[in-house]
LOVEXVO-127755 format. One record per residue (C-alpha): residue in one letter; x negated, z negated, y; residue number from 0. Coordinates in nm, 4 decimals. Each point is the difference from the previous one (the first is absolute). Layout:
REC   residuo          u          w          v   num
REC         A          X          Z          Y   NUM
...
END
This chain:
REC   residuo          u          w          v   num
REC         X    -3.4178    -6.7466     8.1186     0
REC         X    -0.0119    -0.0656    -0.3943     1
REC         X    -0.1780    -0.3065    -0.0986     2
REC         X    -0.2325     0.2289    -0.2202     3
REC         X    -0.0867     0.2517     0.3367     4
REC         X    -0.0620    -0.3520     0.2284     5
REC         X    -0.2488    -0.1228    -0.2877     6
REC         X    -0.1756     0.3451     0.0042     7
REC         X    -0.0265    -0.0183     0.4097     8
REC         X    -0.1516    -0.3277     0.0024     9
REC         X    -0.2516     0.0998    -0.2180    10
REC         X    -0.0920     0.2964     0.1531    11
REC         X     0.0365    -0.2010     0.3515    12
REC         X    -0.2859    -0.2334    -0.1693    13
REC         X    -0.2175     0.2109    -0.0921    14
REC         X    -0.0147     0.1847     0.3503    15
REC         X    -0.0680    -0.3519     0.1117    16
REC         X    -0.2786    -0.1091    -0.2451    17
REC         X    -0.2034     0.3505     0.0701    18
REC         X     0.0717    -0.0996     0.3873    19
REC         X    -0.1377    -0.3519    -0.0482    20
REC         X    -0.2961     0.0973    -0.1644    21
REC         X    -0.1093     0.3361     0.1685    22
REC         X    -0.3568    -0.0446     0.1527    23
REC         X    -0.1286    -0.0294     0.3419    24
REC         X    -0.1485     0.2875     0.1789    25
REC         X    -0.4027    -0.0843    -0.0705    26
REC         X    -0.2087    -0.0370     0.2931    27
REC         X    -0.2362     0.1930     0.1325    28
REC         X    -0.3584     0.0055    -0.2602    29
REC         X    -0.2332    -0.2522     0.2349    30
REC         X    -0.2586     0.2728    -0.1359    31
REC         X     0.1746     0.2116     0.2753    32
REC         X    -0.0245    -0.2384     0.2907    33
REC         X    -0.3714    -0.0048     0.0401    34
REC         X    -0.2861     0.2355    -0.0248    35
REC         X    -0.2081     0.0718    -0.3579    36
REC         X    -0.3206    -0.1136     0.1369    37
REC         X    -0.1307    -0.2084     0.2906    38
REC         X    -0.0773     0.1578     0.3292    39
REC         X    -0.3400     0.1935    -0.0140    40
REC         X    -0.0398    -0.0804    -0.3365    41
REC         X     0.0603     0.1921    -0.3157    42
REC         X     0.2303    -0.1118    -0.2678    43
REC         X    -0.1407    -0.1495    -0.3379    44
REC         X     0.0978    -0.1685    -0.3152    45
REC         X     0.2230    -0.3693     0.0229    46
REC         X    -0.2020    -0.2245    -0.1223    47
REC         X     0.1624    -0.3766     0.0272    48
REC         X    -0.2063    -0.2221     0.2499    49
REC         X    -0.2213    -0.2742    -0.1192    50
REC         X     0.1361    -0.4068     0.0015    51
REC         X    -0.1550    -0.1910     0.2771    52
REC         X    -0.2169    -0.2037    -0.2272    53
REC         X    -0.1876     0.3615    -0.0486    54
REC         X     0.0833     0.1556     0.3467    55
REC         X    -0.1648    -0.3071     0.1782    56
REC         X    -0.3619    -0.0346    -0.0804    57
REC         X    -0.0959    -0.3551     0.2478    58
REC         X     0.0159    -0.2535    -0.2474    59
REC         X     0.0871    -0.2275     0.2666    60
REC         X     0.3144     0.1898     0.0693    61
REC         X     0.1095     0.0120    -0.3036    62
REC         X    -0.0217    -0.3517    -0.0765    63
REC         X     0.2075    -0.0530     0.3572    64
REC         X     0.2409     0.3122    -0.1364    65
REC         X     0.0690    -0.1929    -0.3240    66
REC         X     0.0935    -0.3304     0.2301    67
REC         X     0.2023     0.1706     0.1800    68
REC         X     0.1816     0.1345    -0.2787    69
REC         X     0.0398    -0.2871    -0.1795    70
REC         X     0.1288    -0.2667     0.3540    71
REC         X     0.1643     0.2522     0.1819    72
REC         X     0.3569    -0.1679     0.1156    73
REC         X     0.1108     0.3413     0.1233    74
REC         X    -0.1005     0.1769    -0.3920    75
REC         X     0.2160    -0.3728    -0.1438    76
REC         X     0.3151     0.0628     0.1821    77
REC         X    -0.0310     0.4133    -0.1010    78
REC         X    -0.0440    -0.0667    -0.3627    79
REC         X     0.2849    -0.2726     0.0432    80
REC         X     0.2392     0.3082     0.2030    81
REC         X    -0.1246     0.1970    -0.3490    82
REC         X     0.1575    -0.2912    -0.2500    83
REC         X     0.2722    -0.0337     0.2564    84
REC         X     0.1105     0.3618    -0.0503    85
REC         X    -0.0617     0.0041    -0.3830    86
REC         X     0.2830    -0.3010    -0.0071    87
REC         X     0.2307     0.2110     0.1801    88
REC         X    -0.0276     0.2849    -0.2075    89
REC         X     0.0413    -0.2371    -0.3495    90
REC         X     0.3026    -0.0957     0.1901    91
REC         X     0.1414     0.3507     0.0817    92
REC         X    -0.1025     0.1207    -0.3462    93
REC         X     0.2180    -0.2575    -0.1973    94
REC         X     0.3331     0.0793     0.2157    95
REC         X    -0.0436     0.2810    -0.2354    96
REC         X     0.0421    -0.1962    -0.2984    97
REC         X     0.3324    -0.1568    -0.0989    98
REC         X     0.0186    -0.4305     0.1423    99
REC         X     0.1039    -0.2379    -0.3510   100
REC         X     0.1088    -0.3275     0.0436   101
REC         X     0.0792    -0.2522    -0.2707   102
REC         X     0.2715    -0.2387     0.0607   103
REC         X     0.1620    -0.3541    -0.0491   104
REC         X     0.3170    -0.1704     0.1584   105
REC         X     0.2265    -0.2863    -0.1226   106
REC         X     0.3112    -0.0639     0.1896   107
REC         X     0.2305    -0.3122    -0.0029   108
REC         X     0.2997     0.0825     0.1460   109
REC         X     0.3159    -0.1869     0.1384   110
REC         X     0.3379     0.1638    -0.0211   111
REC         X     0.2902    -0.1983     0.1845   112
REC         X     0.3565    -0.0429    -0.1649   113
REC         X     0.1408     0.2037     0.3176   114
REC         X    -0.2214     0.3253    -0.1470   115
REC         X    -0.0552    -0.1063    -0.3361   116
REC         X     0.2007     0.2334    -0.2207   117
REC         X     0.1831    -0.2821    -0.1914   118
REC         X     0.0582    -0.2013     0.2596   119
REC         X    -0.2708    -0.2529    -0.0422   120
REC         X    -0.3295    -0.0661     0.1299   121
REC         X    -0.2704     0.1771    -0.2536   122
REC         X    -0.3553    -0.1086    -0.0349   123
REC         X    -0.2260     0.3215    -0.1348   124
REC         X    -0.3631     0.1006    -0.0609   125
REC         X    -0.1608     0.3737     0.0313   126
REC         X    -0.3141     0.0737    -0.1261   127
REC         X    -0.2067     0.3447     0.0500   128
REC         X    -0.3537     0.1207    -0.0776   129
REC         X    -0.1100     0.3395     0.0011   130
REC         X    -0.2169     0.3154     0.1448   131
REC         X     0.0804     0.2327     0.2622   132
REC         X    -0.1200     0.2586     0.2325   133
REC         X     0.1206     0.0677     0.3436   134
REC         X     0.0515     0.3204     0.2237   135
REC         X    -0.3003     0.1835    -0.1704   136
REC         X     0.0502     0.3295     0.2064   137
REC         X    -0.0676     0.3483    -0.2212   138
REC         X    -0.2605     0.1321     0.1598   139
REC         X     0.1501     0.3895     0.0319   140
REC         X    -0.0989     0.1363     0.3001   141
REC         X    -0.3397    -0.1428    -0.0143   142
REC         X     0.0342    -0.2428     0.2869   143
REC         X    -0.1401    -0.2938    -0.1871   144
REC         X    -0.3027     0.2455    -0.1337   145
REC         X    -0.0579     0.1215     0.3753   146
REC         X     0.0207    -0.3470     0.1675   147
REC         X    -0.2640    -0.0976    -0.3173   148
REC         X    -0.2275     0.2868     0.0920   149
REC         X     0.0394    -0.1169     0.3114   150
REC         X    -0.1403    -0.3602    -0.0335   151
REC         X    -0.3244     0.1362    -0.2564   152
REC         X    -0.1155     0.2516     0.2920   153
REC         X     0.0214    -0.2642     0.2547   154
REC         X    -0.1885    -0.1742    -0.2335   155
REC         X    -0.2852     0.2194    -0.0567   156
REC         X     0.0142     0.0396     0.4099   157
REC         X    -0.0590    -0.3166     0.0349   158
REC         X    -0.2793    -0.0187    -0.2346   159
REC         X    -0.1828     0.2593     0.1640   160
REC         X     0.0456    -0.1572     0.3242   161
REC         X    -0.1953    -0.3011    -0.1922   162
REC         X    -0.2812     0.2323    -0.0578   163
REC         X     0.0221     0.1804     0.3350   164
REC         X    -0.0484    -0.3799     0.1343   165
REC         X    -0.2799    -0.0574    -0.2329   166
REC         X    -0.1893     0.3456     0.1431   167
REC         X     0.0816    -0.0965     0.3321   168
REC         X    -0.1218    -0.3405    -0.0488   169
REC         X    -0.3382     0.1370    -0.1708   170
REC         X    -0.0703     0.2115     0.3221   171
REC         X     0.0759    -0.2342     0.2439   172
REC         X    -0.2270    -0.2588    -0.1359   173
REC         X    -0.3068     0.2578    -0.0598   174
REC         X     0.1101     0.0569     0.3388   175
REC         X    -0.0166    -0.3315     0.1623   176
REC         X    -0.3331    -0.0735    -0.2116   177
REC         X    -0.1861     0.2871     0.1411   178
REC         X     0.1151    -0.0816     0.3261   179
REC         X    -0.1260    -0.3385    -0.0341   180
REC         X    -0.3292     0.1085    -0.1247   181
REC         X    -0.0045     0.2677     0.3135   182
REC         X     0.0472    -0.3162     0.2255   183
REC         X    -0.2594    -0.1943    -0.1942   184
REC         X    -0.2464     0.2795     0.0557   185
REC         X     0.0812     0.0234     0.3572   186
REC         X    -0.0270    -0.4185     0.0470   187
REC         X    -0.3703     0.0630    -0.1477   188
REC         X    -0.0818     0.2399     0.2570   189
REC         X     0.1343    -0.1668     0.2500   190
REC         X    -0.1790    -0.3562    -0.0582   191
REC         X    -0.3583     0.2273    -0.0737   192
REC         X     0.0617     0.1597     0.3114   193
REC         X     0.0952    -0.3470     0.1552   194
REC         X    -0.3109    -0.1603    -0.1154   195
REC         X    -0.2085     0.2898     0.1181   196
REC         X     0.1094    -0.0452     0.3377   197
REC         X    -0.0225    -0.3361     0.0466   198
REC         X    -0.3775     0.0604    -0.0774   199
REC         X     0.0196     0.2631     0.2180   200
REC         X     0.1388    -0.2698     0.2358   201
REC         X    -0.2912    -0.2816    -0.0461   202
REC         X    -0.2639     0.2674     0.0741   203
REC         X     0.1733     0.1134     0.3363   204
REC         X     0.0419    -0.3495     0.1033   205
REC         X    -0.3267    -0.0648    -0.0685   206
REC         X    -0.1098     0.3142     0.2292   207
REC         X     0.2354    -0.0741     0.2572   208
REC         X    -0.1539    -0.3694     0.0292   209
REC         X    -0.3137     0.1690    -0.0330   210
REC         X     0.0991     0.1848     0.2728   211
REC         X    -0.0872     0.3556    -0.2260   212
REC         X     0.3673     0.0919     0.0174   213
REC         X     0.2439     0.0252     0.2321   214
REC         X     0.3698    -0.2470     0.0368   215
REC         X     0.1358     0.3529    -0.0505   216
REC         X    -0.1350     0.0782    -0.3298   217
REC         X     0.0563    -0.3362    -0.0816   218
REC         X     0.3865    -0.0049     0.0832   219
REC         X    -0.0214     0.3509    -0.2418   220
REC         X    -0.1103    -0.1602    -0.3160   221
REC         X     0.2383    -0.2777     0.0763   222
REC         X     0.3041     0.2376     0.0131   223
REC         X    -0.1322     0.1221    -0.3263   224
REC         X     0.0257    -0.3056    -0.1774   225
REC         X     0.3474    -0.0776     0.1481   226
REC         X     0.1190     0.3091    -0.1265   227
REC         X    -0.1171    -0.0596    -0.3677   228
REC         X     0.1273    -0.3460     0.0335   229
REC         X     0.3526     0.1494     0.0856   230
REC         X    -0.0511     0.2635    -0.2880   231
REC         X    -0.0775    -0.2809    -0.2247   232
REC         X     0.2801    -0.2109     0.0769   233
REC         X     0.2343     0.3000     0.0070   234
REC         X    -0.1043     0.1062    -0.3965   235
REC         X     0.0113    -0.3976    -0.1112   236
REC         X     0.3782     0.0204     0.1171   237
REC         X     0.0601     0.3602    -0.2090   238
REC         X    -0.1427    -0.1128    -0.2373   239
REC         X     0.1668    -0.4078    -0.0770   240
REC         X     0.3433     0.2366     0.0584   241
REC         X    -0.1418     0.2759    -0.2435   242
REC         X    -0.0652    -0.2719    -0.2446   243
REC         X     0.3625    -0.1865     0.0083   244
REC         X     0.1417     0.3889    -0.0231   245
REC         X    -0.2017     0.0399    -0.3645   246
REC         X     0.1272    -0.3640    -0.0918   247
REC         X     0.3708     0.0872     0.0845   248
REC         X    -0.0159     0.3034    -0.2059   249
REC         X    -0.2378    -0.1364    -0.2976   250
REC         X     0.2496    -0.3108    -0.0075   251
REC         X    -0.2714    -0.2297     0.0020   252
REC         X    -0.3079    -0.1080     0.1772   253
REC         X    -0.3007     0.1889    -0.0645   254
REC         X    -0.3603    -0.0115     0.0313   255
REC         X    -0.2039     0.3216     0.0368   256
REC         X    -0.3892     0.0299    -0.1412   257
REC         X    -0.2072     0.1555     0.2647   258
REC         X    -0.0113     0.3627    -0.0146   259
REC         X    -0.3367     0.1269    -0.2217   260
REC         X     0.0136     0.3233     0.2282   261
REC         X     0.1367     0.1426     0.3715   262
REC         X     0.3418     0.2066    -0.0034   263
REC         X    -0.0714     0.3169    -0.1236   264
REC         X    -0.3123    -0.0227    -0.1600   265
REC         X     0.1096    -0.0785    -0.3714   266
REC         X     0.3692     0.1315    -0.1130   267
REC         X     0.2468    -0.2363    -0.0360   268
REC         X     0.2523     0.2683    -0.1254   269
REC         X    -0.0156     0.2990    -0.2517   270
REC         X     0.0039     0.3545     0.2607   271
REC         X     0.3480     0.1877    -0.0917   272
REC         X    -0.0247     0.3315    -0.1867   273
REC         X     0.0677     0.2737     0.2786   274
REC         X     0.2683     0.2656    -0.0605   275
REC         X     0.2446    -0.2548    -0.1592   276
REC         X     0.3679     0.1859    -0.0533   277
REC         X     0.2910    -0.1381     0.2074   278
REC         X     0.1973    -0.0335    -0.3330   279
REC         X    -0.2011    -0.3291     0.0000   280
REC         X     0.2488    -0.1474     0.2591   281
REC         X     0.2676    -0.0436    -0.2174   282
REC         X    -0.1949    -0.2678    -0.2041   283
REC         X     0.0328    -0.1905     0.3166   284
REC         X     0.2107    -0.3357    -0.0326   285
REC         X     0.2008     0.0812     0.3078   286
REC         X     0.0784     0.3148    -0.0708   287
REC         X     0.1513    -0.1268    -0.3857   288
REC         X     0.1543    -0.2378     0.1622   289
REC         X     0.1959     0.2467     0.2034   290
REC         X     0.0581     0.2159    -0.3192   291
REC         X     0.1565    -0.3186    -0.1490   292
REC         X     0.2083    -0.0765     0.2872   293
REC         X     0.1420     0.3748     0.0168   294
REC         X     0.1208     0.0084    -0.3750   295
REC         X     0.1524    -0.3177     0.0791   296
REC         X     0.1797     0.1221     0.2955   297
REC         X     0.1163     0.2773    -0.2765   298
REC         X     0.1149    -0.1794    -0.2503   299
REC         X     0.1823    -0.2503     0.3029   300
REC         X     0.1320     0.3416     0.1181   301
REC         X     0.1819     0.0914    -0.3726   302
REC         X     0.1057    -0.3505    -0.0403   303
REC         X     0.1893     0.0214     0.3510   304
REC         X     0.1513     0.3555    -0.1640   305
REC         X     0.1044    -0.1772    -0.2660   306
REC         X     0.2015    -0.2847     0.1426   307
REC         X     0.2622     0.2569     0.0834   308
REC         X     0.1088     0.0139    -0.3706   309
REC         X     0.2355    -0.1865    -0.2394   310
REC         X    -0.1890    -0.3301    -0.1236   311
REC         X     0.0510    -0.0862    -0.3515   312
REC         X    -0.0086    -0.3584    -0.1182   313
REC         X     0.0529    -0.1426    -0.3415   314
REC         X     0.1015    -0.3946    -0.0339   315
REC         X    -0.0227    -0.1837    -0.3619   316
REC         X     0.0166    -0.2935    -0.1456   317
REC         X     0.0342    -0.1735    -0.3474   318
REC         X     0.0178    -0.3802    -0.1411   319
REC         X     0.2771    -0.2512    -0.1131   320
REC         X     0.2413    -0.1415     0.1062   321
REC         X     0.1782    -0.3769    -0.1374   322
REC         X     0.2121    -0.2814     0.0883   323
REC         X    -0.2387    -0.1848    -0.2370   324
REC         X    -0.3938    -0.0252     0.0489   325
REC         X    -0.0584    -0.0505    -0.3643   326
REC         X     0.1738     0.3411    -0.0934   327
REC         X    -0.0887     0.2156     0.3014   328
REC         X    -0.2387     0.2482    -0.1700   329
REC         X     0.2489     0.0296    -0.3154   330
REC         X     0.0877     0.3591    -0.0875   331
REC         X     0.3645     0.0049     0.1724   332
REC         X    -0.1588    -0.1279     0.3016   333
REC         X    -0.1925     0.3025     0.0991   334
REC         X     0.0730     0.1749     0.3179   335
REC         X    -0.1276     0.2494     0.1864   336
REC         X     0.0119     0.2011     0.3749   337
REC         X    -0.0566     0.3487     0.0436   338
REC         X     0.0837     0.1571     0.3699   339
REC         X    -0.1521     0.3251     0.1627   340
REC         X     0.0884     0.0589     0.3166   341
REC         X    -0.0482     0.3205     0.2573   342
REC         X    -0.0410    -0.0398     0.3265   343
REC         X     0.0031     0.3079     0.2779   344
REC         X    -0.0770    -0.0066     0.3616   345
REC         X     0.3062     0.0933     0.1558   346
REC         X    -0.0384    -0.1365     0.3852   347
REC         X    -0.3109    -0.2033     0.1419   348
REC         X    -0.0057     0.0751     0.3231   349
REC         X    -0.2292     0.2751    -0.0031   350
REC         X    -0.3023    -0.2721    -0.1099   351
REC         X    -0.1085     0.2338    -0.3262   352
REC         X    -0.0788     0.3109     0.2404   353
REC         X    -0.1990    -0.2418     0.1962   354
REC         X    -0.2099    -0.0936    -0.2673   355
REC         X    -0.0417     0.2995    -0.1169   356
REC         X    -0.1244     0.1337     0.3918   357
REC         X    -0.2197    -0.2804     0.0168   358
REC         X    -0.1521     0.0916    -0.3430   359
REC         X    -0.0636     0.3913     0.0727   360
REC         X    -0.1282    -0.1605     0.3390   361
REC         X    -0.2491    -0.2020    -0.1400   362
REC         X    -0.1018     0.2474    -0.2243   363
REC         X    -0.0690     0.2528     0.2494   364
REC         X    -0.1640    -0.2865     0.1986   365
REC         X    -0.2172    -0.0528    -0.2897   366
REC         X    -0.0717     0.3340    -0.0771   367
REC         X    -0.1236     0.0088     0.3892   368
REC         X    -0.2362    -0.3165    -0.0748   369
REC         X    -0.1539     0.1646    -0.3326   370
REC         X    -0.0675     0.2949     0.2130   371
REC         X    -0.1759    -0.1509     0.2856   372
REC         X    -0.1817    -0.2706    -0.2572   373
REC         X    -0.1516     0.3408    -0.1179   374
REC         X    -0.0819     0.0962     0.3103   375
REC         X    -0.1086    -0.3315     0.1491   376
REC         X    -0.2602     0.0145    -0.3010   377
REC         X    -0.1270     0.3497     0.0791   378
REC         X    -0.0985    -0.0930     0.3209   379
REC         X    -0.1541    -0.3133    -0.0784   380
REC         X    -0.2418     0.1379    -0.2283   381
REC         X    -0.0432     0.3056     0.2600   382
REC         X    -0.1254    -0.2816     0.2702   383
REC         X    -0.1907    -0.1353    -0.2329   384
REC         X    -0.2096     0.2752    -0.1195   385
REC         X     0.0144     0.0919     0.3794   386
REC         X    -0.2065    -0.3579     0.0458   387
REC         X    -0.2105     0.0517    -0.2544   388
REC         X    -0.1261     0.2866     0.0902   389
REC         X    -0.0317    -0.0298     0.3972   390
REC         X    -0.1103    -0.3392    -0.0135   391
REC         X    -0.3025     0.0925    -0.2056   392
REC         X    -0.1040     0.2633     0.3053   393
REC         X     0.0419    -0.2498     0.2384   394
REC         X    -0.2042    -0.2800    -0.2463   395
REC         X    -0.2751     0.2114    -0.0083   396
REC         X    -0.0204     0.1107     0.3658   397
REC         X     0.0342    -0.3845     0.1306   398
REC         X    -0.3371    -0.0407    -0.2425   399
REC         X    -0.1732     0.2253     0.2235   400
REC         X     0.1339    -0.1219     0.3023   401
REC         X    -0.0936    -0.3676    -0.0970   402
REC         X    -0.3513     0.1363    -0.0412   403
REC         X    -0.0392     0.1553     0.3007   404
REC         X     0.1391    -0.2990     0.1860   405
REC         X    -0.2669    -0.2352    -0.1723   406
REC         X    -0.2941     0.2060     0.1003   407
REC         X     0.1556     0.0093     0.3339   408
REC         X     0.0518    -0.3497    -0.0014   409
REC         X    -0.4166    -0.0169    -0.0914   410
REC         X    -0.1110     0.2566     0.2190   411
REC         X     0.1978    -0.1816     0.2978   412
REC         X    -0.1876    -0.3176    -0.0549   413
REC         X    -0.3283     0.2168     0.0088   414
REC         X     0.0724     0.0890     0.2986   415
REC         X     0.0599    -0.3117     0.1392   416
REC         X    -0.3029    -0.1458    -0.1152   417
REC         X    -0.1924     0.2419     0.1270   418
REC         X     0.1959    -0.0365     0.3120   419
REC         X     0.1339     0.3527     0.0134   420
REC         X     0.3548    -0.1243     0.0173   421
REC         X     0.2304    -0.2422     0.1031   422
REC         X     0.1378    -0.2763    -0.2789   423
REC         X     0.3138     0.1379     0.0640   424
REC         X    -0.0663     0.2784    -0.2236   425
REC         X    -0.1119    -0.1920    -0.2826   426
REC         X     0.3279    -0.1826     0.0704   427
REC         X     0.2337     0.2844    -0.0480   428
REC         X    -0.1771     0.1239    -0.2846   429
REC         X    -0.0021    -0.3284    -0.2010   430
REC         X     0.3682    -0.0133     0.1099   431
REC         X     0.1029     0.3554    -0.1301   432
REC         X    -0.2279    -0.0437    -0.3258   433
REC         X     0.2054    -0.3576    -0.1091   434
REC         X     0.3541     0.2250     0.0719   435
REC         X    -0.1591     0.2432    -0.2102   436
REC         X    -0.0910    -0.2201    -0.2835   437
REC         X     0.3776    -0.1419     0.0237   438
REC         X     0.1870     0.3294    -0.0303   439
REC         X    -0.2244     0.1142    -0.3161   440
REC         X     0.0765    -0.3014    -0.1839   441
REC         X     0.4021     0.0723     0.0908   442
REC         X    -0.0619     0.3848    -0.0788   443
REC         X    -0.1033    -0.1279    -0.3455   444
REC         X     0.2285    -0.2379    -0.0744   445
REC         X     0.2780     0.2844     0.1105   446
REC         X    -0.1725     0.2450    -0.2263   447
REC         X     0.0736    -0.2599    -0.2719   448
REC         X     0.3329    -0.0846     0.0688   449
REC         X     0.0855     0.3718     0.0173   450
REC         X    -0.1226     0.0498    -0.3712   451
REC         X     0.2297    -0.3284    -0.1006   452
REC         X     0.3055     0.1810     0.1996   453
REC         X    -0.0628     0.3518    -0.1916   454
REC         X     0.0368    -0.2151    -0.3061   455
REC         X     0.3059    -0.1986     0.1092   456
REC         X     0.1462     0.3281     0.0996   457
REC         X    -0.0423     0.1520    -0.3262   458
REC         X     0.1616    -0.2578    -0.2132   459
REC         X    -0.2778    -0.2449     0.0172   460
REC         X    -0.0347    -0.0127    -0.4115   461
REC         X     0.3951    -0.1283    -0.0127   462
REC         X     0.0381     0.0840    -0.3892   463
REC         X    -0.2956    -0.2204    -0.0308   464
REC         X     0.1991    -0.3477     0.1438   465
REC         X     0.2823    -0.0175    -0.2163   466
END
């Protein structure tokens, strides 16, 4: 083949190549496609971005704990520090890019024996050198460099959203862990009124009984009461010294809560949702940007693996002086300089650039599965808890009436009794049954309440707000 026909091949040859190295990815699927418009039983409306959670929350007292929490948290340190962490390593990918100068200065004193020494004499010499240089600064071509770049920034931004996904977690689990300790709180003050109550209840029957106008029975009754709201008591001041340490771990510090001005549920401590909000909401989430990141990295991984497979171009250069004498070195006959390129092409490796590049498409198909079933993960979240919302609020407002009923029961009963129409047993079972109800509708609330802070976790939870 003439010299001017092998020129012409290679060029062609390298062009096929560069429109190889840079040819796209198949896209994934639109996450639009993964998950229904609207939410079930609900008709679609208008994205509207959710509210921050100084303006979702409306407790003062929570937010003052939120803004603790956000400002001690070890777990929201060590993400922000995982953020600067990954910033560093794409600064560092980004200048391999860029060509490596070095400046330069050696002095060499050198011995020469008579045995070697051209004249056949010992000589005594000096060398002096000073100059600039780069080193193997590869010609980005085939876009490896520029993949392996894009590569590092989306891993980046993943990262960074996975900051702000830990910041919306973190947000809900402390609302969470407040309103539980509140519900327990609540539940301790019902359970040291109804304490007191029957240890009154307990004075007057042993009174009776010594009297002899009760009975040891009745007597042994009202004391199996008051056991049983001494074991309630001491049950609740366990929950709630372990509640407590829970909201300290997460807040980072130790806090001190200001009595509740009202009972669970009967002032807001959160803004109500809009109803009908559009699915397209979920990919605001953290998470789910997070996994977007981490799929265009696995792309541009996937292009830099392609690209490995090609000819790597290097250029090596250097310029200075050069002198026997230190007081002439930078004269103008002194000047020297280096200029070597160098091509280098995978012949044989052992088969360790097709493994790359499977473990590349793998991960990318693994991280195109993970993107998908983020998606889907955060469908069903918000699914459950509109689901909560919604059920919980039937089942609120028929434990109400039950709790009613069970406290005219619970007076009717002792009627009775007085009047001698029934046994104390009666008024024992319906004192019993009225406390249990009392207990589940402060939990219904506080689940009611931690249903509405899930629905706005789910959603996003405000994350364009925490950056």
């Amino acid at each position: 083949m003439k010299p001017k026909d092998m020129c012409s091949s290679l060029a062609a040859l390298s062009s096929c190549l560069i429109l190889v190295a840079c040819a796209p990815l198949p896209p994934p699927a639109p996450a639009t496609d993964l998950v229904p418009s609207a939410w079930p039983g609900q008709a679609t409306s208008s994205a509207t971005p959710l509210p921050g959670w100084q303006d979702f929350f409306t407790d003062p007292e929570l937010r003052r704990v939120l803004g603790l929490a956000l400002a001690n948290s070890r777990d929201l340190r060590a993400a922000m520090l995982r953020v600067q962490e990954a910033g560093a390593a794409y600064d560092i990918q980004r200048a391999v890019r860029l060509p490596v100068v070095n400046g330069s200065v050696e002095a060499t004193r050198a011995l020469v024996p008579p045995a070697q020494s051209p004249i056949g004499r010992a000589l005594l010499g000096n060398q002096f050198q000073a100059g600039i240089g780069m080193a193997d600064w590869e010609l980005d071509l085939w876009g490896r460099l520029r993949s392996l770049n894009e590569a590092a920034l989306e891993s980046w931004l993943a990262t960074d959203a996975t900051r702000r996904a830990a910041t919306v977690s973190l947000v809900a689990q402390v609302a969470d862990a407040y309103l539980a300790l509140r519900e327990t709180d609540e539940r301790l003050q019902l359970a040291r009124r109804t304490l007191a109550s029957r240890e009154e209840s307990l004075r007057i029957f042993r009174r009776r009984w010594e009297l002899g106008a009760a009975s040891r029975l009745n007597l042994t009754q009202v004391e199996l009461l008051r056991q049983q709201a001494l074991a309630q008591v001491a049950q609740l001041e366990q929950a709630r010294a372990q509640q407590h340490g829970l909201l300290d771990l997460l807040v980072g510090t130790s806090v001190s809560l200001a009595p509740p001005a009202a009972a669970l549920g009967s002032a807001p401590l959160a803004r109500d949702l809009e109803p009908g909000l559009p699915s397209a909401l979920l990919l605001e989430r953290p998470d789910i940007v997070a996994a977007e990141h981490a799929l265009r990295a696995a792309e541009a991984n996937v292009r830099a693996a392609r690209a490995a497979f090609f000819p790597r171009i290097a250029l090596t250069a250097a310029a200075g002086a050069a002198s026997t004498q230190l007081d002439d070195l930078f004269d103008r006959g002194n000047r020297a300089w280096r200029f070597t390129p160098s091509l280098a092409v995978p012949i044989f490796n052992g088969g360790r650039l097709k493994g790359q590049l499977a473990m590349a498409r793998v991960r990318d198909e693994l991280a195109v599965a993970q993107y998908e079933r983020a998606i889907q993960a955060a469908f069903r979240d918000v699914a459950d808890a509109l689901a909560a919302r919604h059920w919980l609020g039937g089942q609120a407002d028929a434990l109400g009436a039950t709790l009613a009923l069970q406290t005219e029961r619970a007076r009717l009963a002792r009627l009775r009794y007085e009047h001698g129409s029934a046994a104390y047993l009666e008024v024992l079972d319906a004192e019993r049954e009225r406390f249990g109800a009392e207990q589940q509708l402060v939990q219904l609330r506080r689940q009611q309440l931690s249903a509405q802070v899930a629905l706005y976790r789910a959603l996003g939870g405000g994350a364009s707000t925490m950056d």
